[in-house]
N, C-alpha and C positions, 0 to 999 in steps of 0.2 A: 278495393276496400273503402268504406264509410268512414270519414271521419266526421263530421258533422251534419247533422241533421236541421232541419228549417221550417218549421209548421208556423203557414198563416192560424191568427184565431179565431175569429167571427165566421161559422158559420163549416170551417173543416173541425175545431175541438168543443168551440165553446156555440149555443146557442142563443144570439141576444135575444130572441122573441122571449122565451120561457128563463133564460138568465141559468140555465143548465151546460153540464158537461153533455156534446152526442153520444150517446148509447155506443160504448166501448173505448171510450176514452181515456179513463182511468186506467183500464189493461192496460190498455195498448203503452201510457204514457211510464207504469210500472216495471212492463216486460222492456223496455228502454231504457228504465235506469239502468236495470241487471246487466246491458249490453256494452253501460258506460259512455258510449257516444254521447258528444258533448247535443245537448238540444237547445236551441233556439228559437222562441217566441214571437214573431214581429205582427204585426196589425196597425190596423189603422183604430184610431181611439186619442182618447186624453187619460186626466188622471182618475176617470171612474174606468178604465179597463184593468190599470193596475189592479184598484180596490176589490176586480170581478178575480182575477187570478188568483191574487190574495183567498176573499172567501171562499174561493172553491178550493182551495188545496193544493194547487198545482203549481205552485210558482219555484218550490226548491227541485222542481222536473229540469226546469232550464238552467244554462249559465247565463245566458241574459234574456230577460224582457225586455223588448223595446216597443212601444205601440208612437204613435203619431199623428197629427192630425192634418189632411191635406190629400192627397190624390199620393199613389205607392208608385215609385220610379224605381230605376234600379242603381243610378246613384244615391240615393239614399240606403237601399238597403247597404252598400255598399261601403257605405260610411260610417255603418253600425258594424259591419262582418268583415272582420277581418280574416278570410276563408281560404283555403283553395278549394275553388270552386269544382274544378272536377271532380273532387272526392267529398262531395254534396248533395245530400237528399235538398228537395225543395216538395213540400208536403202542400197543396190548397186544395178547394173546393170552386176554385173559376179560372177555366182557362184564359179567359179575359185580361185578365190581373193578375194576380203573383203568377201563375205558373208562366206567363208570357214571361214576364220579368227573368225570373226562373231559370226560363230557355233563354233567355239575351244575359244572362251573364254565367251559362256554357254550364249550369247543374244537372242534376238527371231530375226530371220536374214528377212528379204521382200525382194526379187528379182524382181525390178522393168525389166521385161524381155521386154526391147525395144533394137533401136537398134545394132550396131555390135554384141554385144553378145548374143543376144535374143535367137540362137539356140545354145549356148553352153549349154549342157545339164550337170549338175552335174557329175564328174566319179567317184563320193563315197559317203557313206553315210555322211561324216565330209563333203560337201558341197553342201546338199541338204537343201533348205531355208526352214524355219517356214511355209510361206506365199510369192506365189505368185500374181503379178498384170502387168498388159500387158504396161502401160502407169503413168506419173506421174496425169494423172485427175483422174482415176480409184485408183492409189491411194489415193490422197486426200478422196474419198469419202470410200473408206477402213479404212483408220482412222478415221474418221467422226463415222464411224458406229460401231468400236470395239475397239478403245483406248481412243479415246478423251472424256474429261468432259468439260464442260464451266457451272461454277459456275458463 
């Protein structure tokens, strides 16, 4: 069972180029309320990340935002999530970065492979994802099909 869920922002929900939500975001982050799992926000940014979550609408999706500015470790996230990690999605768009992180502190990681980093391919085992999916609609219906409950 899911107890919490963990989406990087820049570039798995949100778009900096165009300052958009990716094409099925809004579902996807809607069909998650319904499921009550708590969600999780983190990135890298300052205080104009907030301001973006803010105008797009999404920020009462999470229990907390957290963005920051500096290189993503896993003590830091871990200093923000107070989690058990086992029973933790960790949701990004680069194996590189959060999902590595992800896998080093023991979550089931999803490589949402759209976008700039679609073909970075892992270069270790410590960031190779749980589960991959090509698009945020595909995932939605990924969780749909193997986490979600709707009591």
């Amino acid at each position: 069972m899911i107890y919490c869920i963990v989406f990087d922002w820049k570039r798995t929900l949100y778009n900096p180029d165009d300052k958009t939500l990716i094409d099925g975001g809004l579902d996807l982050l809607e069909l998650l309320k319904k499921s009550k799992i708590p969600l999780v926000l983190i990135g890298k940014g300052n205080s104009d990340m907030y301001l973006e979550v803010e105008r797009l609408g999404v920020k009462d999706f999470f229990q907390d935002v957290i963005f920051h500015e500096g290189e993503k470790d896993s003590n830091l996230f871990m200093t923000y999530l107070a989690i058990d990690t086992k029973e933790t999605l960790f949701i990004g768009d680069r194996v590189r970065s959060e999902l590595e992180i992800g896998n080093k502190l023991g979550t089931t990681t999803i490589w949402v492979r759209q976008g700039k980093f679609a073909k970075e391919d892992p270069l270790s085992d410590s960031q190779k994802p749980t589960f991959v999916v090509n698009s945020l609609v595909e995932l939605k219906e990924f969780l749909q099909n193997n986490f979600l409950q709707f009591g």
